[in-house]
TORPA-4810 file (N, C-alpha, C, O; in nm, 3 decimals):
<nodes>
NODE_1_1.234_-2.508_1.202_1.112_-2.568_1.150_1.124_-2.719_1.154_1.207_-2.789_1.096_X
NODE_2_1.044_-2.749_1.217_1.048_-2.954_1.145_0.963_-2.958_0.999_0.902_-2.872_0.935_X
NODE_3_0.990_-3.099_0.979_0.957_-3.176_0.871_0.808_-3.162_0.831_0.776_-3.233_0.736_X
NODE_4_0.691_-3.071_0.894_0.582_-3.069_0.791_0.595_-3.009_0.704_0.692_-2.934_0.689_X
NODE_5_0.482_-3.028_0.601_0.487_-2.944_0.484_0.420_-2.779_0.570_0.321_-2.761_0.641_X
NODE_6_0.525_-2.686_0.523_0.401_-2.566_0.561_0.379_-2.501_0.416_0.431_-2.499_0.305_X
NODE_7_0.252_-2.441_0.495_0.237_-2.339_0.300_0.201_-2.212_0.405_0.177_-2.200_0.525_X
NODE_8_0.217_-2.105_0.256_0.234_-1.946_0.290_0.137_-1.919_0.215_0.166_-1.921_0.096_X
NODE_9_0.026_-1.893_0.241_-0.097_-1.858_0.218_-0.080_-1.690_0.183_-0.156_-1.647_0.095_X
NODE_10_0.017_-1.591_0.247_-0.016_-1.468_0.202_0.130_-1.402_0.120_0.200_-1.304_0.143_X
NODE_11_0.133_-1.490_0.033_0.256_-1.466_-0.097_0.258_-1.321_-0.160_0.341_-1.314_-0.251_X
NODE_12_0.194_-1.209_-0.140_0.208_-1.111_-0.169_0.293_-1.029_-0.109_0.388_-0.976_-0.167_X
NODE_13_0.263_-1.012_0.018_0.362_-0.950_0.101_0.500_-1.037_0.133_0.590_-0.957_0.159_X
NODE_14_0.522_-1.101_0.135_0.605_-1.246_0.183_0.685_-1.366_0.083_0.722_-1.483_0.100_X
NODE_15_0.687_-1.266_-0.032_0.726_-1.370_-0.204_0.859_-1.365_-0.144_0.896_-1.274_-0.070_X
NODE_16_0.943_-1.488_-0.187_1.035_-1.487_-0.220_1.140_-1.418_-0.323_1.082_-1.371_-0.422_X
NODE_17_1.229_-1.407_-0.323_1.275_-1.329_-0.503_1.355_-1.442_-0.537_1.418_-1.523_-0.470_X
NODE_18_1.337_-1.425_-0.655_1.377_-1.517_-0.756_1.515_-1.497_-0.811_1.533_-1.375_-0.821_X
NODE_19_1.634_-1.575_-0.857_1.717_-1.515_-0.841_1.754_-1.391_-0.902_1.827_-1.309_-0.847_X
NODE_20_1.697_-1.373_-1.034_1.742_-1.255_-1.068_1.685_-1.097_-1.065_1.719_-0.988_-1.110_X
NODE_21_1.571_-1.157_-0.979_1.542_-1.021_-0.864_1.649_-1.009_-0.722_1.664_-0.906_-0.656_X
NODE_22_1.700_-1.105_-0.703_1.769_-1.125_-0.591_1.927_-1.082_-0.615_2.008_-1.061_-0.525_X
NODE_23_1.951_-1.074_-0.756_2.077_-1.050_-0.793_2.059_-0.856_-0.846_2.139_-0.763_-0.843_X
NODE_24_1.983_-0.861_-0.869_1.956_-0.656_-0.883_1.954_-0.603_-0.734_1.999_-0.494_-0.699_X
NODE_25_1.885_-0.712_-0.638_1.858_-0.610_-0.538_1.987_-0.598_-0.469_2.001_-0.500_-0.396_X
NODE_26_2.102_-0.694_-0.484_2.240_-0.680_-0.374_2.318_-0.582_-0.483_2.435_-0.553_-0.456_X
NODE_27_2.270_-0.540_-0.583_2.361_-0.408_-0.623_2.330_-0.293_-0.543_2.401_-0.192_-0.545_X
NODE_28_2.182_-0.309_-0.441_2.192_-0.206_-0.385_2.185_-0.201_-0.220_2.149_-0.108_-0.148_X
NODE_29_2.238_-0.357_-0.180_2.234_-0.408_-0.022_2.379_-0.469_0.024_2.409_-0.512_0.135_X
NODE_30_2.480_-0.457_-0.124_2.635_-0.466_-0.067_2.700_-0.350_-0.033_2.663_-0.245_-0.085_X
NODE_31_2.801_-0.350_0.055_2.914_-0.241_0.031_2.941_-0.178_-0.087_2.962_-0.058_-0.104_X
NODE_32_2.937_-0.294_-0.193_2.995_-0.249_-0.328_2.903_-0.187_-0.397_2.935_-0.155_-0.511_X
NODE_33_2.763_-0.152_-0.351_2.674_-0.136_-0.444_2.617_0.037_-0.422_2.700_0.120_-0.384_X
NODE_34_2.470_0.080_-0.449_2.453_0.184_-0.401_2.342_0.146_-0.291_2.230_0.097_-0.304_X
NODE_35_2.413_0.185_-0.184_2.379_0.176_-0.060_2.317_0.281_0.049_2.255_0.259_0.154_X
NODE_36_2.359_0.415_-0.017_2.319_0.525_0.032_2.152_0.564_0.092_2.056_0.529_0.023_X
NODE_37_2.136_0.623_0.196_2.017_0.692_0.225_1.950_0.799_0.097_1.973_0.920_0.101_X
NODE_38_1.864_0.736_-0.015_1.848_0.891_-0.111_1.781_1.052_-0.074_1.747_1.142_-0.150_X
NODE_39_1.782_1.045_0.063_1.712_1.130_0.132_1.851_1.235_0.178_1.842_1.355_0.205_X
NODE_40_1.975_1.153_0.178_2.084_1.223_0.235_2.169_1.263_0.089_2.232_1.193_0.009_X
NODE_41_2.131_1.448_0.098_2.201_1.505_-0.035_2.303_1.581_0.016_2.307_1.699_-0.017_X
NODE_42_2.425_1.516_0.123_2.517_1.596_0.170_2.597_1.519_0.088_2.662_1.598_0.020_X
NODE_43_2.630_1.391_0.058_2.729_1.317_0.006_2.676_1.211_-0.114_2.562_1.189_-0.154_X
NODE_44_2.800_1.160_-0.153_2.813_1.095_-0.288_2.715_0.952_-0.279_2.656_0.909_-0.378_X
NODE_45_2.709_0.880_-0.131_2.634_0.792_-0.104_2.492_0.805_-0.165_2.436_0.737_-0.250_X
NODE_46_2.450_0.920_-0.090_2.329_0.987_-0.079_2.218_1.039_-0.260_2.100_1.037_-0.295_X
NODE_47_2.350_1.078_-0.321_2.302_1.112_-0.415_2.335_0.979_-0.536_2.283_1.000_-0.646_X
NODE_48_2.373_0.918_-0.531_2.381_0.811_-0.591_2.268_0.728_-0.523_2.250_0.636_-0.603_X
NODE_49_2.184_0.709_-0.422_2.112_0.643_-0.400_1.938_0.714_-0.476_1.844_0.667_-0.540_X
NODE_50_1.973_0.838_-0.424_1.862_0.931_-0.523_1.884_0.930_-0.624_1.792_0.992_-0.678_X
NODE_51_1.956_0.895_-0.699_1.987_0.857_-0.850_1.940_0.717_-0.911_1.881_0.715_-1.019_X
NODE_52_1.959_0.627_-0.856_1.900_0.503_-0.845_1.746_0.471_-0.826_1.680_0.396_-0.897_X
NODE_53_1.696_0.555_-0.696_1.577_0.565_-0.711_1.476_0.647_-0.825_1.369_0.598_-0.861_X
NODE_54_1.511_0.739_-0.859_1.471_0.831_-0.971_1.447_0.769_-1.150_1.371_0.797_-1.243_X
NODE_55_1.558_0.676_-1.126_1.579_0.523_-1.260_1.468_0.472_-1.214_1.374_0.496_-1.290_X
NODE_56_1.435_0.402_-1.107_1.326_0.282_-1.059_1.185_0.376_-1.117_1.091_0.326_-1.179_X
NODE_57_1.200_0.531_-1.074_1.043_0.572_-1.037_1.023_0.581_-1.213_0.907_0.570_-1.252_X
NODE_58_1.111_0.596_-1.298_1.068_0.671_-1.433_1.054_0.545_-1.523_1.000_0.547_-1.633_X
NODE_59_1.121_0.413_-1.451_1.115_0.264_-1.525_0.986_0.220_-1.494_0.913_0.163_-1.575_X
NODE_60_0.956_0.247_-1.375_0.817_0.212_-1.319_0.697_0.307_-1.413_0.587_0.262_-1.443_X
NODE_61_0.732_0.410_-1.439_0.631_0.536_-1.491_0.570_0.461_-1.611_0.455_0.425_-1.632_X
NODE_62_0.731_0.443_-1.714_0.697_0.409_-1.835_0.619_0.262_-1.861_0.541_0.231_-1.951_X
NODE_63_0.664_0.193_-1.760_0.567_0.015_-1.788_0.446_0.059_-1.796_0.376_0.058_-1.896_X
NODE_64_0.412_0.109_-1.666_0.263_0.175_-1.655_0.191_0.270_-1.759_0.069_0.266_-1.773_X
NODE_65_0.266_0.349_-1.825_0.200_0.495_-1.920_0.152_0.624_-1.784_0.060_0.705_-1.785_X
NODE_66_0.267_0.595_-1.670_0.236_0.693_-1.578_0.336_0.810_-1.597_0.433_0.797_-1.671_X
NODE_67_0.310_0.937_-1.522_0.389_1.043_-1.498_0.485_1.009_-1.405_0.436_0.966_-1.301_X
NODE_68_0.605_1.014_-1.408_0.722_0.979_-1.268_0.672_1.051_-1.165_0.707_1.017_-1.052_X
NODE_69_0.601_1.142_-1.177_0.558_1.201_-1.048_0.439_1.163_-0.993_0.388_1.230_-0.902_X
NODE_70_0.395_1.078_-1.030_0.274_0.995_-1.015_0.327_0.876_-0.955_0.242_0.822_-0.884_X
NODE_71_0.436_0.817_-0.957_0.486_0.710_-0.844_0.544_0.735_-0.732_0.631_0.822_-0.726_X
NODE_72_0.510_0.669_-0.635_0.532_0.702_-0.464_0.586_0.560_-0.421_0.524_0.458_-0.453_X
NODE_73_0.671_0.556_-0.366_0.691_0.461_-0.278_0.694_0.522_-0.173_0.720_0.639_-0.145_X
NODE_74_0.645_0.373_-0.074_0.635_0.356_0.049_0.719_0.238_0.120_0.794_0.166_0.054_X
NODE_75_0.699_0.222_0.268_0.774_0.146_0.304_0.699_-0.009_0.267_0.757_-0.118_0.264_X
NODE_76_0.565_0.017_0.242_0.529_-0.156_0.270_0.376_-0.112_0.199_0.359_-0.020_0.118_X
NODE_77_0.250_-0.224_0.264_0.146_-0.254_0.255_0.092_-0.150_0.337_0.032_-0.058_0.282_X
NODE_78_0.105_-0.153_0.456_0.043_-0.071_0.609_0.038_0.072_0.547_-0.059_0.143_0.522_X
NODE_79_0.165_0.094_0.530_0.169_0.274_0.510_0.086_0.271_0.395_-0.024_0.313_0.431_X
NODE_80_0.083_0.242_0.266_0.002_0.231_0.110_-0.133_0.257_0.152_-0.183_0.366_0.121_X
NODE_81_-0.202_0.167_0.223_-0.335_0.142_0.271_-0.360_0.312_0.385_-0.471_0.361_0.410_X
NODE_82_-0.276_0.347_0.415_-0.299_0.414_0.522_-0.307_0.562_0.442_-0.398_0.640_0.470_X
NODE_83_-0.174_0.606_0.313_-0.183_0.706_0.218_-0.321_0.699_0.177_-0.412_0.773_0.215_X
NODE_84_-0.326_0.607_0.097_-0.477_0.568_-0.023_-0.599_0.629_0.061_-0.647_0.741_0.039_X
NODE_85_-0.642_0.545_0.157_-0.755_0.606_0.250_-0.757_0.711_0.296_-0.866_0.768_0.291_X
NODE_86_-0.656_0.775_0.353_-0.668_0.892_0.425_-0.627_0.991_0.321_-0.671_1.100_0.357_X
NODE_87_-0.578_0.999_0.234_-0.572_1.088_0.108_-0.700_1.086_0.024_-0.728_1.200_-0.013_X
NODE_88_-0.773_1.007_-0.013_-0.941_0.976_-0.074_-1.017_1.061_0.023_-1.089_1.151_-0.018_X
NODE_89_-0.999_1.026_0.184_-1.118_1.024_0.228_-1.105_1.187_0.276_-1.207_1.256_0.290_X
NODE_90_-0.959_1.244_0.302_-0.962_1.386_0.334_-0.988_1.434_0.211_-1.056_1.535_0.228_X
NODE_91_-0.964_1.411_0.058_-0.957_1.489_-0.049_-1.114_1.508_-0.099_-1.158_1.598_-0.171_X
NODE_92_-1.182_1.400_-0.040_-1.368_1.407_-0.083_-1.415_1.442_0.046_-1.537_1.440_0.056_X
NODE_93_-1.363_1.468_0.127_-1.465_1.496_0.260_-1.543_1.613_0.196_-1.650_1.614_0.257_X
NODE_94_-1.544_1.695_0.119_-1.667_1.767_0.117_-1.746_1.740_0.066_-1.844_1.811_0.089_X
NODE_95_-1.767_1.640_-0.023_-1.883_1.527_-0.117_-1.970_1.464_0.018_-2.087_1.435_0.046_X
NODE_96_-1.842_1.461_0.078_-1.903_1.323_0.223_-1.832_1.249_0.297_-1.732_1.195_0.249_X
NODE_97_-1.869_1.229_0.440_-1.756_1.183_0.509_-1.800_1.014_0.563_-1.772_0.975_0.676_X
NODE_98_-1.851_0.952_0.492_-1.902_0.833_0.470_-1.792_0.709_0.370_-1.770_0.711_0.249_X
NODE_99_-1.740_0.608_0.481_-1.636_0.515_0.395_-1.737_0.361_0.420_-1.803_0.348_0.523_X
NODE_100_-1.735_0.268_0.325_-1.762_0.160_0.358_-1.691_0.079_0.343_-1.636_0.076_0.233_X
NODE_101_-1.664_-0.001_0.421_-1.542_-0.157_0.439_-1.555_-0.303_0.472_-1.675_-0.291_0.496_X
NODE_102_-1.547_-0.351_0.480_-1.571_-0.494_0.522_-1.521_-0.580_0.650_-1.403_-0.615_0.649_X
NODE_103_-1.614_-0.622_0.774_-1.486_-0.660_0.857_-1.414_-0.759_0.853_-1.405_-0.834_0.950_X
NODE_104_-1.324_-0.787_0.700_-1.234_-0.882_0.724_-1.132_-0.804_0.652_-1.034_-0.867_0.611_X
NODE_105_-1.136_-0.709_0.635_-1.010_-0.627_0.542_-0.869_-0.641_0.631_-0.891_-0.698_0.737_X
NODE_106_-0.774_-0.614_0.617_-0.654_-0.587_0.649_-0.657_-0.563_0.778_-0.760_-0.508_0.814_X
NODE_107_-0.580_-0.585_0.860_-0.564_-0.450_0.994_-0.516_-0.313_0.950_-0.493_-0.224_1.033_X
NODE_108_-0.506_-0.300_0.851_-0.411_-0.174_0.846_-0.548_-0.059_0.804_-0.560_0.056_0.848_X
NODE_109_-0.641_-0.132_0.706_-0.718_-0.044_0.640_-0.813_-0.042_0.776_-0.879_0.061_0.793_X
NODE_110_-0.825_-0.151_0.876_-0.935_-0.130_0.982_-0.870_0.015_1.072_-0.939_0.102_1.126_X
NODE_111_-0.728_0.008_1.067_-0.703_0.090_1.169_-0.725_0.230_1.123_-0.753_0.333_1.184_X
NODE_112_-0.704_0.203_0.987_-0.713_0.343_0.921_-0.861_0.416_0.941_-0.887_0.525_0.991_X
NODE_113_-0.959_0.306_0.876_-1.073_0.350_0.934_-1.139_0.402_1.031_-1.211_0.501_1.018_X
NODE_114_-1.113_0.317_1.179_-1.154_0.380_1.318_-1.032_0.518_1.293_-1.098_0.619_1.321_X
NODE_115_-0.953_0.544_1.272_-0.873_0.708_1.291_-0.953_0.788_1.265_-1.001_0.865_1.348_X
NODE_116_-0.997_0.784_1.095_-1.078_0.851_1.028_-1.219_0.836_1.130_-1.277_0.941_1.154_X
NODE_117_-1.267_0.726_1.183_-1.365_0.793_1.232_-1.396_0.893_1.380_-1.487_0.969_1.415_X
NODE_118_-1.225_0.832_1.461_-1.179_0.971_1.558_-1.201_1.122_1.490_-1.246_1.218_1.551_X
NODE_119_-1.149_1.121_1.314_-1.174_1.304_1.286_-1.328_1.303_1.212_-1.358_1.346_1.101_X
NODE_120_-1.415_1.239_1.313_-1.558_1.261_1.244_-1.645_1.166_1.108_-1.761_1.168_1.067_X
NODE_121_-1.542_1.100_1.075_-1.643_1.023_0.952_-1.742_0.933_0.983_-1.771_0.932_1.102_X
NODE_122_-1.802_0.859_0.913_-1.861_0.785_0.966_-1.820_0.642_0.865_-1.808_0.649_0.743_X
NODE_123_-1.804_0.530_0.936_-1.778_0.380_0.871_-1.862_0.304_0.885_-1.909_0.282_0.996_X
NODE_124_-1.910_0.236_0.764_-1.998_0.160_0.803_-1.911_0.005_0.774_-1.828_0.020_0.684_X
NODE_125_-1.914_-0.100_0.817_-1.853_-0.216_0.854_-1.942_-0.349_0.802_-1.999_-0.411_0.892_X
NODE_126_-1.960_-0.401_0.655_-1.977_-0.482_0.589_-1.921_-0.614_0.646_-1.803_-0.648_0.644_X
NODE_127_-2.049_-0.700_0.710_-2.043_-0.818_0.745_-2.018_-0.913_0.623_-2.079_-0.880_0.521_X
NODE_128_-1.949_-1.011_0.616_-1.971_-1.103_0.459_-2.014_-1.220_0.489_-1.986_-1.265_0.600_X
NODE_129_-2.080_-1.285_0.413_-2.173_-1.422_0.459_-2.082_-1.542_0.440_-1.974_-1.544_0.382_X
NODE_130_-2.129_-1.614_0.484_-2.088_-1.754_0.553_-1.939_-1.818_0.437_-1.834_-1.876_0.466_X
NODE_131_-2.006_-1.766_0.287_-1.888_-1.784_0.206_-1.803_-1.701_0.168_-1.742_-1.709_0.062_X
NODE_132_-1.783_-1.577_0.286_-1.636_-1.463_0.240_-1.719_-1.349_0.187_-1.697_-1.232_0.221_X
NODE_133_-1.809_-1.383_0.109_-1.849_-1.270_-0.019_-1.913_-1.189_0.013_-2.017_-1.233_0.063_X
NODE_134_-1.904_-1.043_0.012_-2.047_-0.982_0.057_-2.162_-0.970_-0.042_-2.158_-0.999_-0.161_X
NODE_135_-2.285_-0.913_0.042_-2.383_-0.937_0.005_-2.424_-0.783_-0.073_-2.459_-0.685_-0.008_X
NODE_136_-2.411_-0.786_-0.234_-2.379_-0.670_-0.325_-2.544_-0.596_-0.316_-2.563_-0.477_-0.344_X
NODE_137_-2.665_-0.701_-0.269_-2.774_-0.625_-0.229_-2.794_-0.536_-0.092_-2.874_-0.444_-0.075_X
NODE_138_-2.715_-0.580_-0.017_-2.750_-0.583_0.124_-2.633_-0.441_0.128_-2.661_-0.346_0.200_X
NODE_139_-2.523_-0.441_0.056_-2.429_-0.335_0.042_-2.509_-0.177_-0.011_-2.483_-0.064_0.029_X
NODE_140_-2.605_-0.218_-0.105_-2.633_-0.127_-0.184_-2.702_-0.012_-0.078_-2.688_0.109_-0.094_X
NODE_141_-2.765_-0.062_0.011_-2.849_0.046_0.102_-2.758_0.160_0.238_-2.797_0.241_0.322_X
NODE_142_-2.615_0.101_0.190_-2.519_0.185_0.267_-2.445_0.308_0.177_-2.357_0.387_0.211_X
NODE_143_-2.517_0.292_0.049_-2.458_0.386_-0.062_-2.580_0.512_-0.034_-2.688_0.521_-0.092_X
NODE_144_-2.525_0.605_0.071_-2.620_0.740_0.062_-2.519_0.858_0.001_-2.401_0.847_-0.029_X
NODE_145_-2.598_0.963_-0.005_-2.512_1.083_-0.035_-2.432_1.154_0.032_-2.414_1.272_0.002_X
NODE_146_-2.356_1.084_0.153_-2.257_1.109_0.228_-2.165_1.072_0.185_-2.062_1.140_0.186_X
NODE_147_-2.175_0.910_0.115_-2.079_0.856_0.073_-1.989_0.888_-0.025_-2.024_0.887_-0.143_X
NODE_148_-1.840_0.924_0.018_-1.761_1.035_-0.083_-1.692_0.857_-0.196_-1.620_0.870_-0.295_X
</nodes>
């Protein structure tokens, strides 16, 4: 990099950790730590890593007032966006196979969309005006009874 200033405009995906997020996470990215695949229940690695994760999902449950079986991880943003939609939109397809979106959303939720509309849905694609925002009148006439 040279000497300009740059800025990171999309800090969500892309935060830094701080150190003492940075010091929990190498308990589980050293040799010394738990390092294991939690998917692999042949060995001690394995189940110590599913052990670890199972702490995260029930620490996560309780902040929230959720069921541990109600938390999912994923690998990222892409896959999340890709569960959420396509789990909504197959679980109401019989209400209606009607999604509405905006075309400046994500790539991930656009891609998700055109899939869904390869198995038949239909998308409708919310232009937003000159200042980002859409237009909450102009939205309202895409709300039919298809729309799940």
């Amino acid at each position: 990099m040279n000497n300009e200033t740059t800025h990171l405009f999309r800090l969500c995906g892309d935060l830094p950790g701080g150190r003492a997020r940075s010091k929990k996470m190498m308990e589980y990215l050293t040799i010394d730590g738990v390092f294991g695949n939690p998917a692999s229940r042949s060995h001690k690695f394995g189940w110590l890593a599913e052990e670890a994760v199972d702490i995260a999902r029930n620490q996560i449950a309780d902040l929230i007032g959720a069921d541990s079986r109600e938390i999912v991880f994923t690998s990222g943003a892409t896959e999340s966006d890709n569960l959420a939609i396509k789990g909504a939109a197959h679980f109401y397809q019989t209400k209606g196979k009607h999604i509405i979106t905006c075309k400046t959303e994500h790539k991930a939720v656009l891609d998700t969309c055109r899939q869904l509309e390869r198995e038949g849905f239909e998308v409708t694609y919310l232009e937003p005006e000159s200042d980002g925002l859409i237009d909450l009148e102009n939205s309202k006439r895409h709300c039919v009874p298809t729309l799940f």
